[in-house]
Steps between C-alpha positions, in 0.01 A plus 500: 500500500536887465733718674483484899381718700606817666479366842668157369855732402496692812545194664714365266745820528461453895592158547826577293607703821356360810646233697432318808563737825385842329270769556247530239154727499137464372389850508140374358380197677173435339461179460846380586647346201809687531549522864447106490798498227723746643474245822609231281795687358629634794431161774426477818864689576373792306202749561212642313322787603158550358276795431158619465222729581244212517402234810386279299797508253701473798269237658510236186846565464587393833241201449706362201903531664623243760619543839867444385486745221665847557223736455415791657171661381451910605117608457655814375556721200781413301677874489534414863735209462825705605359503837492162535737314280868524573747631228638156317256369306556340143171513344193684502186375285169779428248342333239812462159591485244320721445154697338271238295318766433857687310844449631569199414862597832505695744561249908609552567879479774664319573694807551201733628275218760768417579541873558123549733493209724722584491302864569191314816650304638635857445123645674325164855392536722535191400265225136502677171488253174651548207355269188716417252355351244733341127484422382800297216330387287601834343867582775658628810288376575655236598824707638292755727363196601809327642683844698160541662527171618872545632404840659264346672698229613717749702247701871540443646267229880470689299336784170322317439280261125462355336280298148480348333179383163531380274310190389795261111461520266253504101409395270705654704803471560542880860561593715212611702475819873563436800473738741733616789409664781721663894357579692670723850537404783380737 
């Protein structure tokens, strides 16, 4: 059975606060998974705007929703979501490091990645998550990871609440994805 997964709780701790009729974004498209759930959590009343750096991430993405799904999809850098995305939204899901059925060359930066946080803090409403979902396993994750967790300690604790969930190593000795997830307060 084990415990589930990283990605499984960062759902989990989403669907506790979306509803039909609210704004929700995938700042890492890839392959779609959580753009296609946000889509079902929020209905076709809703909206779901959808990130990445990648055509063909955008392009299989946009195979895989229906017409009467709310989905936007930006072939654009997630630090650049501000631009785009209205202030309101209720969730934000990351799910970093590179698109599985891509160039696994093209990886998220800490620059960017930091930069699209703090957009997706500005966009969150009170009581709003954001769900990071970390892979330091890959060249260059584990950097990516460690600048994540000190911007994360330096958020202020009167207006977030964090949370880590993580399994403490596994066989093979590479590092495990973990999940961090960030509350704002009311």
């Amino acid at each position: 059975m084990g415990f589930p997964r990283a990605t499984e709780i960062a759902q989990l701790l989403v669907k506790k606060r979306l509803h039909p009729g609210d704004r929700a974004v995938d700042a890492t498209v890839g392959n779609g998974h959580d753009t296609l759930f946000l889509a079902s959590c929020v209905g076709p009343a809703g909206r779901v705007d959808g990130f990445d750096i990648q055509e063909a991430a955008i392009a299989g993405t946009r195979r895989r929703i229906s017409a009467d799904q709310p989905v936007v999809l930006h072939l654009r850098g997630h630090e650049e979501m501000a631009s785009v995305v209205p202030a309101g939204v209720k969730a934000v899901m990351f799910n970093l490091g590179y698109y599985p059925s891509g160039d696994k060359s093209i990886i998220t930066q800490p620059d960017t990645t930091l930069r699209a946080l703090e957009a997706a803090l500005d966009l969150l409403v009170p009581e709003g998550i954001v769900t990071v979902v970390i892979y330091p396993g890959h060249p260059g994750g584990a950097e990516e990871a460690d600048r994540i967790k000190a911007w994360l300690a330096g958020l202020p604790p009167e207006r977030y609440r964090t949370v880590h969930y993580g399994i403490q190593g596994r066989p093979g000795g590479s590092p495990p994805p973990y999940l961090l997830a960030i509350e704002r307060e009311r």
